[in-house]
ROPA-31246 format. One line per 4 residues: number of its first residue (from 1); their letters; for each residue x, y, z of C-alpha. Coordinates in steps of 0.001 Angstrom, whole numbers, plus 500000, padded with zeros to 6 digits. Layout:
NUM> a> X/Y/Z; ...
END
This chain:
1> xxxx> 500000/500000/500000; 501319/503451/498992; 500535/506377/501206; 500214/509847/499685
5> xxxx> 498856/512217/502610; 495406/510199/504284; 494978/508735/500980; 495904/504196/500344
9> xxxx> 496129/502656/497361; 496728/499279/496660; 499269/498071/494205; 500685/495004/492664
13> xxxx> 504527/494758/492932; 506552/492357/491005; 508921/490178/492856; 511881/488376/490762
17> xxxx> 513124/485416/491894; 516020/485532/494292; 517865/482832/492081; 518376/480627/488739
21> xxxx> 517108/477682/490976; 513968/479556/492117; 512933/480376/488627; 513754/476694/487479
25> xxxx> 511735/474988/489868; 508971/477912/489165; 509363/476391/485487; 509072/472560/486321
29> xxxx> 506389/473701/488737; 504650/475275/485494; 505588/472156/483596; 504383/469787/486286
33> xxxx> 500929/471960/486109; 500520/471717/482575; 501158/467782/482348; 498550/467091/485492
37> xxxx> 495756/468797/483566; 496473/466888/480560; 497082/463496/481530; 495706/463529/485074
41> xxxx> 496522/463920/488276; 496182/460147/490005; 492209/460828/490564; 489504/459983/487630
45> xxxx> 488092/463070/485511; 491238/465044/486687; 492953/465260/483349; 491765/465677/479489
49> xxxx> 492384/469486/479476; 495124/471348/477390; 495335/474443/479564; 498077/475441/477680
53> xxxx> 501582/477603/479327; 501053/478651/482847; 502303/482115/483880; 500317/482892/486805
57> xxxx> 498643/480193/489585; 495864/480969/492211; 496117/479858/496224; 492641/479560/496476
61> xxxx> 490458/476896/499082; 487706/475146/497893; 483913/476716/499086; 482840/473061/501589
65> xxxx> 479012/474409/502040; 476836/476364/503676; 476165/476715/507689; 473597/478270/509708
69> xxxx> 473892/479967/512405; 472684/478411/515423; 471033/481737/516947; 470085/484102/514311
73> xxxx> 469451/481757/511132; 471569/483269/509130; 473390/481241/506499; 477176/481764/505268
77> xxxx> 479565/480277/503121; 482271/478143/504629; 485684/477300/502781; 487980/474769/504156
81> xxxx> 491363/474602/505180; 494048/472983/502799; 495099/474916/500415; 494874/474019/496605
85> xxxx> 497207/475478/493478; 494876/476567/490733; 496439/478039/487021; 494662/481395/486528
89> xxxx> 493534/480818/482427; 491401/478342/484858; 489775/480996/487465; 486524/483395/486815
93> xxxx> 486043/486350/488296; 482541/485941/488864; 480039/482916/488325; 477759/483088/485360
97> xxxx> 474871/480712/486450; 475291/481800/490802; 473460/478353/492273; 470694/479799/494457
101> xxxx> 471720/476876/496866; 474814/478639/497486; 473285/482151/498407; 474575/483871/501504
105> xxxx> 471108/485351/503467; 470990/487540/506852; 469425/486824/510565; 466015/484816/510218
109> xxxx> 463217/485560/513330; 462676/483956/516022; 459398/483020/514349; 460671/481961/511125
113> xxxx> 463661/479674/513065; 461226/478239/515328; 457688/478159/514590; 455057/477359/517221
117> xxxx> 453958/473729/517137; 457483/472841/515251; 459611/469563/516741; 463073/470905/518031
121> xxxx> 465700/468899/520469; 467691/470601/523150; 471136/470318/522506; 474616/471352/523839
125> xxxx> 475763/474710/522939; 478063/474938/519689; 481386/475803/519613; 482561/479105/520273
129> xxxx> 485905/480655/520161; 486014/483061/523025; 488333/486809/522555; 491752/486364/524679
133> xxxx> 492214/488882/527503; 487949/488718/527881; 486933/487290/531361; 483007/486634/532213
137> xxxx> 481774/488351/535893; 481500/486084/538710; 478297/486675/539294; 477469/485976/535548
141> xxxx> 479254/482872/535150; 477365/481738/538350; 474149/482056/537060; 475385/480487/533144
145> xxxx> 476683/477514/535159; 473476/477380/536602; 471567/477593/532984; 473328/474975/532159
149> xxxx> 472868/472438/534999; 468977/473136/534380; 469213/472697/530730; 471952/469692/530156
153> xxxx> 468771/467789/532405; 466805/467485/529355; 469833/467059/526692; 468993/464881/523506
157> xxxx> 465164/465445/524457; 462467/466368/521710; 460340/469445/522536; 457604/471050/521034
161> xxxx> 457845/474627/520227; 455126/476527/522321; 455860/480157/522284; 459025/482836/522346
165> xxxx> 460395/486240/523700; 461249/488328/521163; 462809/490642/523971; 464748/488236/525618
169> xxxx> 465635/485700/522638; 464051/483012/524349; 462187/479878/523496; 459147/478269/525060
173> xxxx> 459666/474349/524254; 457331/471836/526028; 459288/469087/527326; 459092/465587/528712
177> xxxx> 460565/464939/532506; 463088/461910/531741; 466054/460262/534161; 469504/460182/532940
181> xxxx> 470297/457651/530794; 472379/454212/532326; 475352/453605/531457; 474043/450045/530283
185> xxxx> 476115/450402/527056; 479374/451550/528689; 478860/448441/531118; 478298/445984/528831
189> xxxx> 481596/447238/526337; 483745/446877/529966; 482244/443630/530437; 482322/441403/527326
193> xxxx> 485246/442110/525459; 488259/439801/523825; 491597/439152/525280; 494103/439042/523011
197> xxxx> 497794/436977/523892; 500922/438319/521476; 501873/436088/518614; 505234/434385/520670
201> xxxx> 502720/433416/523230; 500538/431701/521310; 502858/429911/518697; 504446/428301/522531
205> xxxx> 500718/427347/523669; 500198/425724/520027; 503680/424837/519812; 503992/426103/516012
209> xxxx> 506811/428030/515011; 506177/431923/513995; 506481/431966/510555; 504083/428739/509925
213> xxxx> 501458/431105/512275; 501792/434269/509735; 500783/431660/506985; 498166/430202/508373
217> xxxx> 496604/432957/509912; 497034/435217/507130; 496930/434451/502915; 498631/431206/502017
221> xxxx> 498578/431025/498036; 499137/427512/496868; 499624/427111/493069; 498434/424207/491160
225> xxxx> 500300/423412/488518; 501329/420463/485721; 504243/418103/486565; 506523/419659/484475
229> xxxx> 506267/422633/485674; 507939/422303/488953; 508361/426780/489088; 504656/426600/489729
233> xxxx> 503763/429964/487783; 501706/429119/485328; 498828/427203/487028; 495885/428141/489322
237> xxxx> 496322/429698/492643; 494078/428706/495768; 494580/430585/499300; 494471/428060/501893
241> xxxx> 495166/430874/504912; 492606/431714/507194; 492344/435120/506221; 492341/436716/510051
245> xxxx> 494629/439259/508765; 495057/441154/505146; 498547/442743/505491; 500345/441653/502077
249> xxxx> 501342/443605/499557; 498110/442513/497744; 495975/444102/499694; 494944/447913/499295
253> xxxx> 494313/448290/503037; 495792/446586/505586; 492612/444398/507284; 491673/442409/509738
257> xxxx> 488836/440299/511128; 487493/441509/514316; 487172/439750/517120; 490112/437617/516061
261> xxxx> 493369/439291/515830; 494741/443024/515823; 498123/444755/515666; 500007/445855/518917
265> xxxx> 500576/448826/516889; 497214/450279/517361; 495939/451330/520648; 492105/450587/520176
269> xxxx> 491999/451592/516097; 494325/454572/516856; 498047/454432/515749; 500190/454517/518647
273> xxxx> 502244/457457/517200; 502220/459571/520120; 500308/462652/518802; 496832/463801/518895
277> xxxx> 495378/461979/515997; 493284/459963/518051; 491543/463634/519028; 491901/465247/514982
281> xxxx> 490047/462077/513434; 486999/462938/514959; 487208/466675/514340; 486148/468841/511250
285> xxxx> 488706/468586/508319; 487915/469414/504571; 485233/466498/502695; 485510/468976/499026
289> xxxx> 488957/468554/497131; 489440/470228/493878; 492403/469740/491613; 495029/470978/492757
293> xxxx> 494415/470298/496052; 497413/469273/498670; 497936/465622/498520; 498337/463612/501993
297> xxxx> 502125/462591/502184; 503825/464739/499434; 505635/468202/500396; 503843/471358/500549
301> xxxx> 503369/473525/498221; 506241/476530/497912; 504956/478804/495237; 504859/482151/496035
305> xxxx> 505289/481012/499832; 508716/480147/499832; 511890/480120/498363; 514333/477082/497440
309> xxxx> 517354/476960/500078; 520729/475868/498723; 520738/472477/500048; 518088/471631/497779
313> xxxx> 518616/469498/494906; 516410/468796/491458; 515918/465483/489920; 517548/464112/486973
317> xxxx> 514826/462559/486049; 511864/464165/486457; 512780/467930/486856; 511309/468072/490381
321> xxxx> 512533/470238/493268; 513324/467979/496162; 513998/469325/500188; 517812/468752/500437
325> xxxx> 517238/466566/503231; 515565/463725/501110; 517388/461544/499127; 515257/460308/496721
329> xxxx> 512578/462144/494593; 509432/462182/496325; 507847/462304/493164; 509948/459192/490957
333> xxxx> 511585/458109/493836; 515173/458519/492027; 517849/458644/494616; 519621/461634/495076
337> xxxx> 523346/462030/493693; 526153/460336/495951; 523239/458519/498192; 522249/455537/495453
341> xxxx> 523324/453327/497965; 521250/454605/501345; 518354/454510/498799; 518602/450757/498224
345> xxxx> 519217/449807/501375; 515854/451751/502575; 514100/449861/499417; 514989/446589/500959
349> xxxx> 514068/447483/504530; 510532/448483/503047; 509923/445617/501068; 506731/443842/501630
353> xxxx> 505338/446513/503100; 506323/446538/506668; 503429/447980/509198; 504568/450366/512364
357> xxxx> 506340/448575/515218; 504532/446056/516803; 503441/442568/516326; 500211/440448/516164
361> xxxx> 497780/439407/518845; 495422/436881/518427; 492148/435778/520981; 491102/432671/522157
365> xxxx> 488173/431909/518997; 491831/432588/516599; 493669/430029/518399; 490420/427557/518895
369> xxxx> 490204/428095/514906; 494059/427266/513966; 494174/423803/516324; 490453/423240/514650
373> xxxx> 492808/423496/510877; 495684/421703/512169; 493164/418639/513819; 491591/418020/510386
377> xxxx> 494692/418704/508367; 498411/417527/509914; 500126/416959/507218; 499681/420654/506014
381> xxxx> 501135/421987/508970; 504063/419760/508533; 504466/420553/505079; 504745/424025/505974
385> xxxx> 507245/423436/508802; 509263/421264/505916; 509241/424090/502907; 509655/426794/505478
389> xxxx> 512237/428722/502851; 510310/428171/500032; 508461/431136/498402; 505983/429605/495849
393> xxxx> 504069/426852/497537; 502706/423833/495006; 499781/421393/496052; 502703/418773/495617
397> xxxx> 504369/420215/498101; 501683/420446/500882; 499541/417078/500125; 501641/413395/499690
401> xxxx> 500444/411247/497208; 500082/411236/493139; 499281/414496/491336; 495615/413523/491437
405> xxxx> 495914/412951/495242; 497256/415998/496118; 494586/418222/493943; 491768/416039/495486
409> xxxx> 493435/416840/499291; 493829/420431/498177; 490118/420841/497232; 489344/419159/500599
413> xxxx> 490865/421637/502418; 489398/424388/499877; 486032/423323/500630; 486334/423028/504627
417> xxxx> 487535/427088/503992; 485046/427753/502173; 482244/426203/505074; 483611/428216/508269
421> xxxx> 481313/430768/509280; 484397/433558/508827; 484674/433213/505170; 482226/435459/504439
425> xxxx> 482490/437667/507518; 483804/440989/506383; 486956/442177/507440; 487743/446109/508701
429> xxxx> 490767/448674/508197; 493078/448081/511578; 491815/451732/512590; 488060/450566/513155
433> xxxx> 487378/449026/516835; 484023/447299/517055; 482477/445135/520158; 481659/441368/519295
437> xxxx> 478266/439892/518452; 477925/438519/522161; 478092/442667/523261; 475771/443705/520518
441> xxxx> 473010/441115/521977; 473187/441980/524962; 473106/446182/524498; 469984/445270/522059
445> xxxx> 468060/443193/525416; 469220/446079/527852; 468153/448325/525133; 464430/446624/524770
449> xxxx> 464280/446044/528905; 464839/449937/529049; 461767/451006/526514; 459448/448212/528087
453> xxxx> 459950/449913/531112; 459309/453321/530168; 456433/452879/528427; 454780/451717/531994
457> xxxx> 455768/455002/533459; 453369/457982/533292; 454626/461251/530674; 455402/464513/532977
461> xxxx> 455856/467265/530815; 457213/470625/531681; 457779/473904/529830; 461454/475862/529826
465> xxxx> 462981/479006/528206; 465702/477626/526200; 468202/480142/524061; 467873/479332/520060
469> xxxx> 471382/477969/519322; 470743/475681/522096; 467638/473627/519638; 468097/471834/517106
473> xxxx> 465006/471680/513949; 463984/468397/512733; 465460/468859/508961; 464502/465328/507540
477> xxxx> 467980/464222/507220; 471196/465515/505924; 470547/468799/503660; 473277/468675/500792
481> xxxx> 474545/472058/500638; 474389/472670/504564; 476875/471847/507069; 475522/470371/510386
485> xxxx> 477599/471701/513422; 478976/469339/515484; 478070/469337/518635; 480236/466902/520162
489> xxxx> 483217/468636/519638; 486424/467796/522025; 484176/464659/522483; 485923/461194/521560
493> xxxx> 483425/458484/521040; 483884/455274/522706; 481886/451940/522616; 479122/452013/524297
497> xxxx> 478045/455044/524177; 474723/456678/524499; 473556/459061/521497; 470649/460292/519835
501> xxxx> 469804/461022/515951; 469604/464733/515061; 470689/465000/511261; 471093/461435/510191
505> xxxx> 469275/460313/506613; 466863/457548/507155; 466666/457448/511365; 463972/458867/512800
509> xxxx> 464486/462596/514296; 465424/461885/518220; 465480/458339/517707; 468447/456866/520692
513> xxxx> 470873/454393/519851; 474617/452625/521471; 477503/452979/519779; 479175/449566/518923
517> xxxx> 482197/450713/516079; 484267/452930/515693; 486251/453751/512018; 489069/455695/513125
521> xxxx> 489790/456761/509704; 486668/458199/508368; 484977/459631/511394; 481568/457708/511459
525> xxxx> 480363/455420/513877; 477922/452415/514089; 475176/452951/516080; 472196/449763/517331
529> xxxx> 469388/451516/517800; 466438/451342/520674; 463851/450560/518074; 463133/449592/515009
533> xxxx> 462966/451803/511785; 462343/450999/507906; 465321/451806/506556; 467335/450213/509567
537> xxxx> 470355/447794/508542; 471910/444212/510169; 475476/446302/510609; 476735/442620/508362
541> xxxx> 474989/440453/510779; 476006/442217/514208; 472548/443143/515396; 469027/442421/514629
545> xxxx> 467122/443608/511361; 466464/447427/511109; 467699/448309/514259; 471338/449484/512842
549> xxxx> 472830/452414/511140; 476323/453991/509845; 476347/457548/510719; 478714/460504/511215
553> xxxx> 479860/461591/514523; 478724/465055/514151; 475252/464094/512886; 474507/462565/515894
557> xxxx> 474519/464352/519612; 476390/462044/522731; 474231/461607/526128; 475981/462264/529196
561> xxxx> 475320/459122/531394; 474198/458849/534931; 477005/459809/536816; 478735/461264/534467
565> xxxx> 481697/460917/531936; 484488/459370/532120; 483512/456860/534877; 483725/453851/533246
569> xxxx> 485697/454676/529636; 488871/454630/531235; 488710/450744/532143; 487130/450264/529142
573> xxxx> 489898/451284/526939; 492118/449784/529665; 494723/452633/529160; 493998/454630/532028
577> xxxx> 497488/456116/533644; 495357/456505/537005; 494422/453135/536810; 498104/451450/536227
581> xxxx> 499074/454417/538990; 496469/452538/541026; 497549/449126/540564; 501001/450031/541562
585> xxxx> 500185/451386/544579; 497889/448220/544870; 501094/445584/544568; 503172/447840/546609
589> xxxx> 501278/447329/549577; 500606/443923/549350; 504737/443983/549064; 504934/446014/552322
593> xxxx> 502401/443729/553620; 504189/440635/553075; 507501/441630/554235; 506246/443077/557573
597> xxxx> 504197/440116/558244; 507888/438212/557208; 509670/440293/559126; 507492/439601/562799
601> xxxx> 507438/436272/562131; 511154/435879/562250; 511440/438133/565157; 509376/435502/567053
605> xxxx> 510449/432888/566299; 509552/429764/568350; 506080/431217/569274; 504951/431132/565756
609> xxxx> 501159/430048/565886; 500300/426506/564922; 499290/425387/561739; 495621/424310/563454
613> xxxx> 495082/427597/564490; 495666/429351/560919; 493173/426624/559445; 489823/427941/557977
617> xxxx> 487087/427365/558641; 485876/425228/555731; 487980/422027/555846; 488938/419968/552832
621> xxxx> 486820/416844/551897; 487793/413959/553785; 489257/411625/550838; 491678/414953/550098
625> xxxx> 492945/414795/553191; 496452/413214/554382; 495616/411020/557594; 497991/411172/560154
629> xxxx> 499986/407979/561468; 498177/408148/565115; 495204/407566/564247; 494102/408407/568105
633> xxxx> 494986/412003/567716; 492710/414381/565840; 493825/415164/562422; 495862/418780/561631
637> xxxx> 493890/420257/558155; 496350/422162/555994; 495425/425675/554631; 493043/425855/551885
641> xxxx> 494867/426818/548760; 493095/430120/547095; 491049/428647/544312; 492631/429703/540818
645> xxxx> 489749/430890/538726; 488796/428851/535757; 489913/429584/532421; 487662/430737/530083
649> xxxx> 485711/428537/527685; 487072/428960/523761; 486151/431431/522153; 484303/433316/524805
653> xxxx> 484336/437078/525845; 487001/437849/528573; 486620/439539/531342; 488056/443121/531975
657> xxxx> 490881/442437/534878; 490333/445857/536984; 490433/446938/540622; 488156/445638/543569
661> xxxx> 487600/448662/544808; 486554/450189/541412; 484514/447663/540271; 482432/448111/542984
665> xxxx> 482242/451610/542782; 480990/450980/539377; 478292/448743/540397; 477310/450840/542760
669> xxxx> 476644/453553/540629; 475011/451470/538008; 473057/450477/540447; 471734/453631/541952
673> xxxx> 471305/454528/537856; 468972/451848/537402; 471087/449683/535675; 470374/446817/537840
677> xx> 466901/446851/536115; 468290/446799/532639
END
């Protein structure tokens, strides 16, 4: 801006490139432009356009929708975050046909936001970004706290709109008197859940060596070929692995079957990478991409943000400029100049597609389901053990006998596969967390228990002032060109959880639900619902007909339990540093214990009690015990050994190991919740 007395005008100033390397990469950046129109740019429809030379690109970001504002009505345009590199000859000043969906509008009425008689639900408040250096009076804050209390009584409740202040921008709502909800689903997800044992442990319990484990549980391509053709390669190919785990180089996404197996690497669907992804999955990121948007993994964009530093380098090969700390091309992956051999060494350490640290774990069903395959089928196992280094696996190899012996085993085995109920169980991305079918029956019974019994109760209805952004209209689904806001924001979803339907196509408005997955990667959740609806789903065979759904986090609003948050997630995730903190001070007193009772015991030595006297009460069954050789004198019982508990049948639900103490806290609270009668 140039000053001239009070008067500003804007100008455009030219800024030349500091260097011969800046304006080469801006020319390869031009280049690279040019040829990602044309041909494309990795994503379908992206290419087929000569744009011709570029001399002048566009930061722009990408319009995501519209959103409406919570207290007024009014509606806005919202653009995301990422940035996205856009040539100008491809940019318009102005739209020619506007879309009237896409129309920015003022403040609505009270009136017109909420009309009498309408169907809203109270809601949390949205998100708001308060002004630094701004703090609220005492006495204000008091009475919002208080607001709140009264109003977070009836959260996820439907109301009926019944009249409004215009002066005070309040709403008259007519609402039903309901309890907090009980914690039935968070109860049941602590309760019946797998226990997985790392792969060492159970290759020793099945005595099978690792690598024979990996195949089985995993893809196991056998080839079926002719007798002269001892390579293999140019006959048929039939998987004979279990298929617990996708992980090779095969598969797109790295999968699994739940309920069976998962990777130490992932803390409950979340990588265990030590940042807050496990918080930004479940937050707002951008859902429009245009081309030329930022692609996940490859280096930012540096035109006309920054400049090339001297330790960078440009490829050979494909005219890109690289960081100077890589050394290959990010783009052709050609290895930088005097580091050819760094680059194959990293090519070999990546081959097969190695996943983060970690190793597998497998439950009791997985290991049930391997000594089921090795009962019915020895000599594969054996095989395997035998042609450990071998790559390509032949049906000669695996099954003894003539050629026609071997194909008729190998179809045996084939159609056993084929028969278990997992073959056609679908299997999830290692980021999703789900409960089992055993959890999902049971939330579904609490779930019916809970309705039966509030349909005896009589309806008390009361009437409350609540502020507009605080209701939520029944829109009849998802609206295309509007954003819903979340309102579960800084909220991580975790199974069991109660939540209610605000914006979700096909579920009835208010409709409550459990959660019983997770996906990690994608931000949507599972949900079994209370009741039945028409265009309700099986969730693949998890839950009953038309009681499921697959819906976004933010279309759907999270009940605060009875009691409170946070009292039983903790143990449920079983990562809880108060709990381990807990446990440790747990052993260390039974350690003190033991070693002052050790300690007094030594000090007195000869007047140590007798054994009779330490007895319990309950003595041991007669033929357990050792008769003494006086057969006159009355027999000494031993102490009772403390019972070990028994081991779990296979392929059943383990039970969460926590604290005395806690777990009946827990109960207790359920208990006062009315979880008992669920």
């Amino acid at each position: 801006a140039a000053e001239e007395g009070d008067e500003s005008q804007e100008v455009v100033v030219a800024v030349p490139h500091e260097s011969e390397a800046a304006l080469k990469e801006w020319q390869f950046k031009a280049m690279d432009l040019t040829g990602s129109y044309l041909k494309g740019a990795g994503v379908p429809g992206s290419g087929g356009v000569d744009i011709g030379d570029v001399k002048l690109v566009l930061s722009v970001v990408a319009l995501q929708g519209m959103r409406r504002d919570a207290a007024t009505g009014a509606l806005s345009k919202v653009f995301g975050i990422d940035e996205a590199t856009v040539p100008l000859q491809l940019a318009l000043w102005s739209s020619p046909a506007p879309d009237p969906r896409f129309q920015e509008h003022g403040p609505l009425t009270l009136a017109e936001l909420h009309p009498a008689g309408a169907k809203v639900m109270i809601v949390s408040p949205p998100p708001k970004k308060e002004a630094k250096g701004k703090k609220k009076p005492k006495n204000k804050k008091a009475a919002d706290d208080d607001k709140k209390t009264a109003l977070d009584a009836h959260l996820g409740q439907l109301a009926t709109v019944v009249g409004m202040d215009a002066g005070s921008k309040m709403v008259t709502v007519e609402v039903e008197e309901r309890a907090a909800e009980p914690p039935f689903g968070l109860a049941i997800a602590q309760a019946v859940r797998d226990q997985y044992a790392a792969a060492h442990v159970c290759c020793k319990h099945l005595g099978l060596r690792g690598d024979v484990l990996g195949k089985v549980t995993g893809m196991m391509n056998v080839m079926v070929a002719e007798e002269h053709d001892r390579s293999g390669r140019n006959g048929e190919v039939f998987d004979l692995g279990l298929r617990l785990k996708l992980t090779t180089s095969d598969t797109r996404d790295k999968l699994r079957l739940l309920g069976f197996c998962r990777h130490s690497a992932y803390n409950d669907g979340v990588p265990n990478t030590g940042s807050d992804s496990a918080a930004n999955c479940w937050e707002e990121k951008d859902t429009v991409k245009i081309v030329g948007s930022k692609v996940v993994g490859a280096p930012p964009p540096t035109i006309g943000r920054a400049t090339v530093k001297a330790e960078d380098w440009v490829c050979a090969k494909c005219k890109a400029s690289v960081y100077g700390s890589k050394i290959s091309c990010f783009k052709c992956n050609t290895p930088k100049p005097g580091h050819e051999a760094e680059v194959a060494a990293a090519e070999q350490q990546k081959e097969g597609e190695q996943l983060p640290p970690g190793g597998w774990e497998y439950s009791a069903r997985a290991i049930q389901l391997v000594q089921e395959y090795r009962s019915r089928f020895p000599h594969v196992f054996t095989a395997l053990r035998k042609h450990a280094e071998s790559r390509n696996l032949t049906h000669r190899m695996l099954f003894p006998g003539t050629d026609a012996e071997a194909r008729a085993g190998l179809q045996e085995v084939v159609d056993w596969l084929a028969g278990l109920p997992i073959a056609s169980a679908p299997r999830a991305p290692l980021t999703t967390e789900a409960l089992g079918v055993e959890a999902v029956s049971a939330i579904q019974k609490a779930a019916d228990v809970r309705t039966a019994q509030r349909a005896k109760l009589e309806r008390k209805f009361v009437t409350v002032a609540v502020p507009p952004e605080r209701l939520c209209a029944d829109q009849g689904g998802t609206r295309p060109n509007e954003l819903d806001v979340n309102r579960n924001t800084g909220s991580i979803p975790e199974l069991g959880d109660r939540v209610v339907a605000m914006n979700v196509t096909g579920v009835p408005f208010g409709l409550r639900g459990t959660v019983v997955t997770l996906h990690h990667h994608s931000g949507a959740v599972e949900v079994v619902f209370d009741e039945e609806f028409v265009s309700g789903q099986t969730l693949q065979g998890t839950c009953d007909k038309f009681r499921g759904k697959l819906a976004l986090w933010k279309h759907l609003l999270r009940l605060e339990p009875a009691g409170g948050f946070g009292q039983l997630s903790d143990r449920q995730r079983n990562k809880s540093p108060q709990k381990t903190h807990k446990e440790d001070k747990k052993a260390e007193g039974k350690a003190e214990g033991k070693a002052e009772a050790k300690a007094e015991g030594k000090g007195k030595g000869k007047e140590k009690s007798p054994a009779k006297e330490r007895a319990p009460k309950k003595e041991r069954p007669p033929a357990k015990q050792r008769q003494p050789k006086d057969t006159n004198a009355a027999p000494t019982p031993a102490p009772a050994p403390t019972p070990a508990p028994p081991p779990p049948p296979p392929g059943a639900e383990a039970v969460v190991e926590t604290d005395a103490s806690a777990d009946a806290d827990a109960n207790a609270s359920a208990n006062s919740s009315g979880l008992s009668e669920s």
